[in-house]
MDTraj code that builds the backbone (N, CA, C; nanometers):
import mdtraj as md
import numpy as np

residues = "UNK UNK UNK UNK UNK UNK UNK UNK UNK UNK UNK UNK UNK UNK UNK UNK UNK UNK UNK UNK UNK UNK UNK UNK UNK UNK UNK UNK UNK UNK UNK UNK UNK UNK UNK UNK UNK UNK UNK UNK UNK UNK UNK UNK UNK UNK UNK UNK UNK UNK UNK UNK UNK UNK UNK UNK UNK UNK UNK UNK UNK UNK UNK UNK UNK UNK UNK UNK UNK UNK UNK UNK UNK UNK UNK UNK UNK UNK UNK UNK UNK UNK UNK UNK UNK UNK UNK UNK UNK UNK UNK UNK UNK UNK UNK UNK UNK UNK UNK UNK UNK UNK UNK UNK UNK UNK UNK UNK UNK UNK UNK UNK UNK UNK UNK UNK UNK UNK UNK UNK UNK UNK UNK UNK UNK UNK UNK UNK UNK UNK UNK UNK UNK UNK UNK UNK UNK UNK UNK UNK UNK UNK UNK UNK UNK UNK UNK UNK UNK UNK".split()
xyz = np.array([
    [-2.5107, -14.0471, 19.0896],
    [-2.5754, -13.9519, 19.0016],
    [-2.5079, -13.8166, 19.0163],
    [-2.4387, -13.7498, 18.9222],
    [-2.4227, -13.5594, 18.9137],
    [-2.5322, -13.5357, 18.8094],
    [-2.5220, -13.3858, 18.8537],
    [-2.6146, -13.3203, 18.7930],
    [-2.5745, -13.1679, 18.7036],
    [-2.5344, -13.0990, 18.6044],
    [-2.5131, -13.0188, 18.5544],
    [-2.6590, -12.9421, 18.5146],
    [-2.6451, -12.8166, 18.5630],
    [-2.7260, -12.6650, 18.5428],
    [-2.6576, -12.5536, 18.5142],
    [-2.7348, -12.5522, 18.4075],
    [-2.6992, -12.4286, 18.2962],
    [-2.8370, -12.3372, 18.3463],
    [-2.7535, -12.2057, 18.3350],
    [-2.8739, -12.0535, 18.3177],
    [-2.9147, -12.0390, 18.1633],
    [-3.0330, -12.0534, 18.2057],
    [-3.0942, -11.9683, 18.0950],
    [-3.0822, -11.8059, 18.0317],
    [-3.0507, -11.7782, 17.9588],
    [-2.9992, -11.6207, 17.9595],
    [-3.0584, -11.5812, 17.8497],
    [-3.1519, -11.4783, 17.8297],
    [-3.2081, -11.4209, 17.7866],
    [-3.1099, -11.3127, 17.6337],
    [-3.1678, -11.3061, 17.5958],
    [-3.1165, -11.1771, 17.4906],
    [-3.0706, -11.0571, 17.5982],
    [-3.1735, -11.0202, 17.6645],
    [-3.1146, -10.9337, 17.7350],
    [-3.0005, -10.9570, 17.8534],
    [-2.9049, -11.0345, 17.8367],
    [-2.8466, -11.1308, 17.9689],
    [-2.8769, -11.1021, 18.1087],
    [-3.0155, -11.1815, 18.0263],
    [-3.0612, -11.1346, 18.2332],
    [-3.1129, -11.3403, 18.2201],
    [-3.0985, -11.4115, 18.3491],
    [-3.1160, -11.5192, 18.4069],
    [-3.2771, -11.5312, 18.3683],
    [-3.3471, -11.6353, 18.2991],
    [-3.4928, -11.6462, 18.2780],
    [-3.5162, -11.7537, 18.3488],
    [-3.4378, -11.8582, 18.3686],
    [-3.4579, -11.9815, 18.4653],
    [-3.3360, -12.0548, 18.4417],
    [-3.3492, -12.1729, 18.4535],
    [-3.2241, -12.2770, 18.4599],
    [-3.3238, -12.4073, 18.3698],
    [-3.2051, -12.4682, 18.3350],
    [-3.1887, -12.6243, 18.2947],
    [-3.0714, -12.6849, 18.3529],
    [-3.1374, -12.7885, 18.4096],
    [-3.0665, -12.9237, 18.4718],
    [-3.1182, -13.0378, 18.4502],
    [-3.0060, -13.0976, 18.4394],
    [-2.9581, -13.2146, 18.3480],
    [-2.8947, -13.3278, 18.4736],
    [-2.9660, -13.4159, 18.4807],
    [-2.8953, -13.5747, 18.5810],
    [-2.8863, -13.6547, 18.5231],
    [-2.7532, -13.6961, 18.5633],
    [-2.7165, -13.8073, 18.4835],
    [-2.6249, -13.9310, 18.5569],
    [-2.6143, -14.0420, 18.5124],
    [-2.5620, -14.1124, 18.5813],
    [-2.4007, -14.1065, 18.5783],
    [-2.3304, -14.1241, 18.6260],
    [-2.2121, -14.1315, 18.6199],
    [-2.1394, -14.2706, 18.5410],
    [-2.1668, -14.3216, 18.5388],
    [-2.1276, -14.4305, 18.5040],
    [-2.1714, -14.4733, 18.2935],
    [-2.2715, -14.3496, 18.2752],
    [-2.3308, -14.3725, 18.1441],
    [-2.3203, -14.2792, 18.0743],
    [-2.1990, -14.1531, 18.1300],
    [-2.1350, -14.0678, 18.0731],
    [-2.0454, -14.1121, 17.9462],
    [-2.0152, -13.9904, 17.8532],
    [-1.9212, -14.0132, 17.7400],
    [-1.8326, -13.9658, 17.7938],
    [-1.6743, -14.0573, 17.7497],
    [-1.5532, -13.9617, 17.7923],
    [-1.5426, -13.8211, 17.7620],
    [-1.5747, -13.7464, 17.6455],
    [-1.5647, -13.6308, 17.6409],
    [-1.6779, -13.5814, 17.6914],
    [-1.6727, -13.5318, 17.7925],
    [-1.7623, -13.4503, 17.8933],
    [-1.7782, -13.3116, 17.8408],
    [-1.6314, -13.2773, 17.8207],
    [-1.6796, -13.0936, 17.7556],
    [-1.7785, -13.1138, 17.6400],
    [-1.7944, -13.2426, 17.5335],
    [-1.8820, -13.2062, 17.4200],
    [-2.0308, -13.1948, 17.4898],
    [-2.0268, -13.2956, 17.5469],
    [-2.1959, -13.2968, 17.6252],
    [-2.2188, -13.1345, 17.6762],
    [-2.1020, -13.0853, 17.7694],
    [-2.1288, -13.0006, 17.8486],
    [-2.1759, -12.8809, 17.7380],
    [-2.1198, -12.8663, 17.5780],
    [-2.1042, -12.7488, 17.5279],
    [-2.2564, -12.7805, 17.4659],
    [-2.3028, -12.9077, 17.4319],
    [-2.4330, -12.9898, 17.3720],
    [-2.5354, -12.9017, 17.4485],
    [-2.5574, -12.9296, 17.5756],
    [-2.6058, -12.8510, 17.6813],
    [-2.6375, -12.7745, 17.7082],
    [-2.5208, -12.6653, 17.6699],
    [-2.5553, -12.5011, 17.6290],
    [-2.6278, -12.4828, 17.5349],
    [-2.5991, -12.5366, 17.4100],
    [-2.6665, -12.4980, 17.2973],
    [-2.8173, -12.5356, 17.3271],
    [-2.8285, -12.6237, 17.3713],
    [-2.9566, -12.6962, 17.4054],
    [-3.0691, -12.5699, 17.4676],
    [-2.9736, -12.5212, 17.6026],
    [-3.0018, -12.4404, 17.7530],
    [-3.0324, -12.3376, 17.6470],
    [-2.9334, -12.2673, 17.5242],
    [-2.9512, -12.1295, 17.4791],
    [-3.0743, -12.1376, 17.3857],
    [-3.1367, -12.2621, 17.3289],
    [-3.2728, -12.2861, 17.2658],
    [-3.3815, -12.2603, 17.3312],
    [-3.3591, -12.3081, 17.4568],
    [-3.4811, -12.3400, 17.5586],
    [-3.4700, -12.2191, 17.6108],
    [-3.3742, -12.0958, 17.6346],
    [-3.3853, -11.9853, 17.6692],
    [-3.4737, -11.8799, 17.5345],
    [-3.4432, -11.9057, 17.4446],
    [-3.4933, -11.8168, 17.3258],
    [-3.6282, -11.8440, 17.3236],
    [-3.6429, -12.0091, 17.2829],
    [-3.7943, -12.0375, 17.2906],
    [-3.8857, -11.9594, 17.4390],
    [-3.8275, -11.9370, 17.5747],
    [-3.9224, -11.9148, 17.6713],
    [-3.9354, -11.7427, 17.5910],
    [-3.8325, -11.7191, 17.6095],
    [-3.8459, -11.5197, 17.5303],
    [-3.9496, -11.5042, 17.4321],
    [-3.9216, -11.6170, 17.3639],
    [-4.0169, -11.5703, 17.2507],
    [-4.1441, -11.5543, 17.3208],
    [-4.1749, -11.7028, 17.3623],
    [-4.3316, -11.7059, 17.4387],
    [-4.3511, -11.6257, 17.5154],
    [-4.2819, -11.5926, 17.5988],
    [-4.2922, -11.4335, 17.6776],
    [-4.3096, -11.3080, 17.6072],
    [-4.3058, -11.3040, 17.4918],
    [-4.2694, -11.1730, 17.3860],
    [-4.4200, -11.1897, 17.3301],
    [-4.4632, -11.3196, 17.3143],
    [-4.5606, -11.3372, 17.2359],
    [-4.6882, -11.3269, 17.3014],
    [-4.6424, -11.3316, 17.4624],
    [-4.7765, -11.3512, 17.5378],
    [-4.8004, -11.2073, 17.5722],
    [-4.7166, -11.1220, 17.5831],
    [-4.7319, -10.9464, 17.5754],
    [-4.8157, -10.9155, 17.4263],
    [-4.7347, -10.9513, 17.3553],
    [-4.8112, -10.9155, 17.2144],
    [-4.9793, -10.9522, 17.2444],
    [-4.9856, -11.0278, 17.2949],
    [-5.1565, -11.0885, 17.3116],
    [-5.1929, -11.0428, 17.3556],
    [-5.1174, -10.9817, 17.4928],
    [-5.2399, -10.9002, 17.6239],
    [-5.2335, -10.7579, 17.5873],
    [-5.0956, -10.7005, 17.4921],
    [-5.1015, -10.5439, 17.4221],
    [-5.2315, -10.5890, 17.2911],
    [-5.2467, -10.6575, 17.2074],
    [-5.3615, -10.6859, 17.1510],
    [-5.5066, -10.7000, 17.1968],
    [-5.5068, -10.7396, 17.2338],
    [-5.6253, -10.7460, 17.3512],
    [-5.6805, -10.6368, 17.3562],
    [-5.5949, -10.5915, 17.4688],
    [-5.5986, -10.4058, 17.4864],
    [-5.6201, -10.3380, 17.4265],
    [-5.5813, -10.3323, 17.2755],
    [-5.5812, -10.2395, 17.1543],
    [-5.7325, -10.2910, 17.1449],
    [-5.7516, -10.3446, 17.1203],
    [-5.8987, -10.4508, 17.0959],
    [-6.0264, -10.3862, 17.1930],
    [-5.9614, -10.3466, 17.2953],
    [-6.0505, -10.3478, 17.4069],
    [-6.0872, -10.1689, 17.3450],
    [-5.9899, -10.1001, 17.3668],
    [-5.9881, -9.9773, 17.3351],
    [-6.0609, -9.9385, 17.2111],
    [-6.0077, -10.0244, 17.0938],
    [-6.0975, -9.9771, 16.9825],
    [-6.2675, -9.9975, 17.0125],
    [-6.2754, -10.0996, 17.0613],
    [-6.4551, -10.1302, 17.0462],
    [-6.5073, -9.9961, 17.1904],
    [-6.4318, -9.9568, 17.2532],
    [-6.4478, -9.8860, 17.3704],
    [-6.4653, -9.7064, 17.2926],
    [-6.3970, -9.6881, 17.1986],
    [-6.3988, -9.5820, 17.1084],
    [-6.4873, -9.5738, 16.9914],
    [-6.5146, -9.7264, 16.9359],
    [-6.6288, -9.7370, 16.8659],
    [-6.7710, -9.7351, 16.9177],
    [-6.7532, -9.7455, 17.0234],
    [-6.9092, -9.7657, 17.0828],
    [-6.9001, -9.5955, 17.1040],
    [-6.8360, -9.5222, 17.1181],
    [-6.8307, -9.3753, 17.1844],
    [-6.8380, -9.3208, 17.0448],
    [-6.7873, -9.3645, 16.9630],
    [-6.8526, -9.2745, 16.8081],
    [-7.0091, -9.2919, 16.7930],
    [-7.0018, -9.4382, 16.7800],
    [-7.1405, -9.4805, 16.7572],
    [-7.2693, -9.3583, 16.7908],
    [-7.2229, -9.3547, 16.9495],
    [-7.3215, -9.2855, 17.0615],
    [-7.3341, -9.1190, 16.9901],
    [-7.2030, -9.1037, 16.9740],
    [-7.2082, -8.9693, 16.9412],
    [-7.3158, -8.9024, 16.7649],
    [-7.2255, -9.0264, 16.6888],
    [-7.3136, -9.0372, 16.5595],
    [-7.5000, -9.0187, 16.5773],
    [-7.5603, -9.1101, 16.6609],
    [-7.6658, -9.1235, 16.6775],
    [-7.7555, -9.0374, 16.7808],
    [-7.6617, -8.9360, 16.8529],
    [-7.7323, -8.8233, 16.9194],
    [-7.6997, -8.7234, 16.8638],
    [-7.5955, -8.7184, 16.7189],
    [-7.5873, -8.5843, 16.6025],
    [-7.6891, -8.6257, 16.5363],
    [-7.7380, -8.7595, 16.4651],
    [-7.8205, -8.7619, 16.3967],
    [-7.9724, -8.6643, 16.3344],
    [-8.0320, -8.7087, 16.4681],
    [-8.1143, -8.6197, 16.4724],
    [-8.0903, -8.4392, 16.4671],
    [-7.9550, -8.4228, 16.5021],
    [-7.9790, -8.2801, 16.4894],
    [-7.9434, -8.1887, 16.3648],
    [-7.8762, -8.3278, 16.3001],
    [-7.8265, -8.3147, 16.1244],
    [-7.9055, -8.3056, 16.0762],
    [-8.0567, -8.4028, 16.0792],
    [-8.1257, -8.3860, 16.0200],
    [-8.2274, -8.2608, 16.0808],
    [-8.2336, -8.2102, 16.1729],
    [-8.3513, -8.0602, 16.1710],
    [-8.2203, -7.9796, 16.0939],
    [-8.0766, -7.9670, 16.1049],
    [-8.0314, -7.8331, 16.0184],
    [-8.0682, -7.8547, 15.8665],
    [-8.0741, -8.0229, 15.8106],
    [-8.0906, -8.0022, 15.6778],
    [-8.2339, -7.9662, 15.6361],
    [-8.3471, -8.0142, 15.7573],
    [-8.4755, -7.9400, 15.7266],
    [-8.4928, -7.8113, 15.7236],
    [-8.4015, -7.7342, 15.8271],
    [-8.4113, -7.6090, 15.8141],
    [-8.3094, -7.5431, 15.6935],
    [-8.1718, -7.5841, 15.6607],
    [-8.1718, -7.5335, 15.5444],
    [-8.2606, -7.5606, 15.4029],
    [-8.3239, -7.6690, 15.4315],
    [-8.4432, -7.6526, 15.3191],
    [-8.5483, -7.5847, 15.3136],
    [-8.5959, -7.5433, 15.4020],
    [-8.6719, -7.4168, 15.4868],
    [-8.6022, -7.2620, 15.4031],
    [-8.5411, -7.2524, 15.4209],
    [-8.4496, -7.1843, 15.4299],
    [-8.4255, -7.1261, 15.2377],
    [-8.3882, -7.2331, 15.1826],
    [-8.3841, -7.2250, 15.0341],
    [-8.4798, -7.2381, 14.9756],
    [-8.6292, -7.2625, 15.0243],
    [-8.7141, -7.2546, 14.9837],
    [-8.7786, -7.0939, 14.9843],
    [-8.7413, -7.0314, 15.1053],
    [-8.7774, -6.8937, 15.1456],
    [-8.7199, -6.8135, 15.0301],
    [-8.5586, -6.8713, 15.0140],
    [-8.4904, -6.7831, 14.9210],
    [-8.5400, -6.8047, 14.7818],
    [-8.5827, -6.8568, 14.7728],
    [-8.6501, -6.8786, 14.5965],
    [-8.7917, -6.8331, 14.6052],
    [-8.8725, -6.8437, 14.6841],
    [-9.0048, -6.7554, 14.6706],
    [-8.9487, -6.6076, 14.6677],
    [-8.8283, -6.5450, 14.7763],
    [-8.8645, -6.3851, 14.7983],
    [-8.7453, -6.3446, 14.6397],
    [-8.6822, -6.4410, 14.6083],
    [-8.6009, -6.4199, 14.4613],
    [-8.7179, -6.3932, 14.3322],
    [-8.8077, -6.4941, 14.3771],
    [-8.9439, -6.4923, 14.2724],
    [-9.0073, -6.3979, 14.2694],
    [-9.0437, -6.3577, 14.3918],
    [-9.0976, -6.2495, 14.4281],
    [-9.0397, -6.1417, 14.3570],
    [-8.9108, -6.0934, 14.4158],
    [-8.8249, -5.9801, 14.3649],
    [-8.8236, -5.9570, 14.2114],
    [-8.7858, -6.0435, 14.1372],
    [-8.7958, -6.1035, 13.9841],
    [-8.8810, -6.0543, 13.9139],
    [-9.0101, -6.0522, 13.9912],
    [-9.1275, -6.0480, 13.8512],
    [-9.2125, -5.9238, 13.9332],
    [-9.1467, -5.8625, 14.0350],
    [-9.2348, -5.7165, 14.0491],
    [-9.1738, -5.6173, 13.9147],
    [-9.2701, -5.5046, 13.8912],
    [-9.2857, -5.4192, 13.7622],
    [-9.1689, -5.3207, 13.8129],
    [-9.0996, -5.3200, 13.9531],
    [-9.0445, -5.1733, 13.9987],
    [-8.8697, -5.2900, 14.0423],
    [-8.8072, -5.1501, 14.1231],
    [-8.6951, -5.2173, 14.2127],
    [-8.7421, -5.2223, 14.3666],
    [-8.6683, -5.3371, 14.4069],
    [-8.6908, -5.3487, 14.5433],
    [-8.5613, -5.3144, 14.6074],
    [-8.5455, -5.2394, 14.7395],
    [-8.3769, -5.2208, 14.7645],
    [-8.4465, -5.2085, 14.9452],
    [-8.3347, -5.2124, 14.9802],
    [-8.3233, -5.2021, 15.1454],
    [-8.1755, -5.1174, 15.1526],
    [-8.2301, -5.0560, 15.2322],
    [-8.1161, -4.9231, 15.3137],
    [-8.0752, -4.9373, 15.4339],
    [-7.9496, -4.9194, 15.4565],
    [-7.9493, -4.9169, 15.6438],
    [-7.9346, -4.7810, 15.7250],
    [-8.0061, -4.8116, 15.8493],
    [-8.0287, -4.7235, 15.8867],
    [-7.9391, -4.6016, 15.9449],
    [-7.7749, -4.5676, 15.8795],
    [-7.6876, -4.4661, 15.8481],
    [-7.7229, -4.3570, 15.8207],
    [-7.6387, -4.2522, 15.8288],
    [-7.6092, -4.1371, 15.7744],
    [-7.6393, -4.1611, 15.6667],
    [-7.5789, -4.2600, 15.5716],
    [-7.6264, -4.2151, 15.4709],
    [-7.7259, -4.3221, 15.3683],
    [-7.7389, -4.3956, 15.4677],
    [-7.8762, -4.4726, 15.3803],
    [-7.7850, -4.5505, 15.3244],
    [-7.6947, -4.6238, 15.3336],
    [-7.6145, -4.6936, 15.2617],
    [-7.7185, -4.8144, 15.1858],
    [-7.7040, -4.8618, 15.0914],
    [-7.7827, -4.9649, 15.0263],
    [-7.7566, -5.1046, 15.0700],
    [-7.8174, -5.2007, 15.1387],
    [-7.7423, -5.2903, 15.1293],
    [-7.8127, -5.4560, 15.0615],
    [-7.9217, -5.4186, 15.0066],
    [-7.9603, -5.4765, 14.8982],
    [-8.1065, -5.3978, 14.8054],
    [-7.9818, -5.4378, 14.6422],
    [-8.1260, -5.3687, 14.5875],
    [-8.1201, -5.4856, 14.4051],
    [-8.2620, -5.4866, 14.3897],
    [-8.3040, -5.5679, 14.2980],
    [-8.2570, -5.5865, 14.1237],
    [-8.1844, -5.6586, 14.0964],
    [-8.1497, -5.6677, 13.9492],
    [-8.2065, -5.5361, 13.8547],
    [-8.3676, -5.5565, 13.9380],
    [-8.4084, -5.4447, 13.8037],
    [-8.3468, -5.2891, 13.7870],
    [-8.2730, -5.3009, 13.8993],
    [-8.2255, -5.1522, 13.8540],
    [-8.1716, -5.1115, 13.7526],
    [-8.0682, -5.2348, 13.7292],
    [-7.9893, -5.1884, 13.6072],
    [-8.0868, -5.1457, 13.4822],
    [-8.1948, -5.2482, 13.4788],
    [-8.3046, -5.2085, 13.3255],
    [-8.3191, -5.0366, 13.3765],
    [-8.3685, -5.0104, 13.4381],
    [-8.4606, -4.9161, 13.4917],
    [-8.3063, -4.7950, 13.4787],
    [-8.2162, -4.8172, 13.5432],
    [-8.1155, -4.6660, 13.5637],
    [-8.0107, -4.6766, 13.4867],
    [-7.9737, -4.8254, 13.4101],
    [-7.8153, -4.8050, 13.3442],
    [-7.7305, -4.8495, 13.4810],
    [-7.7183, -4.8362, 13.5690],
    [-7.6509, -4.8864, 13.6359],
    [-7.6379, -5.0268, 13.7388],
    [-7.5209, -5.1029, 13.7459],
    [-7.5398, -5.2197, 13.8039],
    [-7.6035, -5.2213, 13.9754],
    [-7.6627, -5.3166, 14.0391],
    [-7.6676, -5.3370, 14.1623],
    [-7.5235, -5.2573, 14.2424],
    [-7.4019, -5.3871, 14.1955],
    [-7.3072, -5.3417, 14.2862],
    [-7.2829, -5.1942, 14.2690],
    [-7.3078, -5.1222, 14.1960],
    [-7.2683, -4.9884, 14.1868],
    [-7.3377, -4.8747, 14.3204],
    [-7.4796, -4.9602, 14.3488],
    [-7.5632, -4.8958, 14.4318],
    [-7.4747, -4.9623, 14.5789],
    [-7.5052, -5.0340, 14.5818],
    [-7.4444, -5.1156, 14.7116],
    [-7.2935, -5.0513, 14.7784],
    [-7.2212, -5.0371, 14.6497],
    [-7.0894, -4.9880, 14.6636],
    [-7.0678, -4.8302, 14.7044],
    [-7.1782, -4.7603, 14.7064],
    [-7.2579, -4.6758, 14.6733],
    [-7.1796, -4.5440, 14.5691],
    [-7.1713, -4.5987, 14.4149],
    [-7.0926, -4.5789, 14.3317],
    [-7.2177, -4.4755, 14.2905],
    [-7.2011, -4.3722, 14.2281],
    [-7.2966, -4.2857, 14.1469],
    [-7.2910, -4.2862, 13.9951],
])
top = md.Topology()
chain = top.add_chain()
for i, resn in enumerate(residues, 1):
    res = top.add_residue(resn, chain, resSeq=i)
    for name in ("N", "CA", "C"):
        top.add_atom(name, md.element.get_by_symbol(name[0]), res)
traj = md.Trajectory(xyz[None], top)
């Protein structure tokens, strides 16, 4: 019995294992180099095929991982979503609060007989809100007061 072993060689020519081959001596073909070159081609299949599966079994455990991470980030939105929740909803109660105030003291303002204005407390009394009705009442616009235009 001999025995011929071929390296397996990788894409990257690095050694991935071996194939060996026994055979009898006596049940050999005279041309030995064809077998021997048969062999290689054989050895360089069985090298690609292990790469691949090696390539493919990374791809699985980097998948995985990605896998692991997303549901690990989804559960951390989730959490976050559902302890904003509640606080989304008191700002939208309070901006409804809020726009409700502004339409009563607009109503308010609206249908008194006079102007309503607010001053700050400056040198010079600057205006810093005063009521539509002025214009009926003086000829002149709000912003004119505000701006404090004469």
């Amino acid at each position: 019995m001999d025995e011929f072993v071929v390296d397996l060689i990788s894409s990257q020519n690095k050694v991935i294992g071996y194939l060996g081959i026994r055979y009898a001596t006596t049940n050999v073909n005279n041309n030995l180099e064809y077998s021997y070159a048969l062999i290689r081609v054989f050895a360089r299949r069985a090298a690609v095929e292990l790469e691949r599966q090696s390539i493919y079994k990374e791809l699985e455990e980097a998948n995985q991982l990605l896998e692991l991470k997303i549901a690990e980030r989804t559960e951390a939105l989730e959490y976050a979503n559902y302890r904003l929740t509640p606080k989304f909803e008191q700002i939208e109660q309070q901006k409804e609060v809020i726009l409700n105030s502004q339409k009563r003291f607009r109503s308010l303002v609206d249908n008194l007989p006079g102007v309503v204005y607010r001053c700050r407390a400056d040198e010079h009394l600057s205006v810093e809100f005063v009521s539509e009705a002025i214009e009926e009442l003086s000829g002149y616009s709000c912003q004119r007061f505000i701006e404090g235009k004469k």
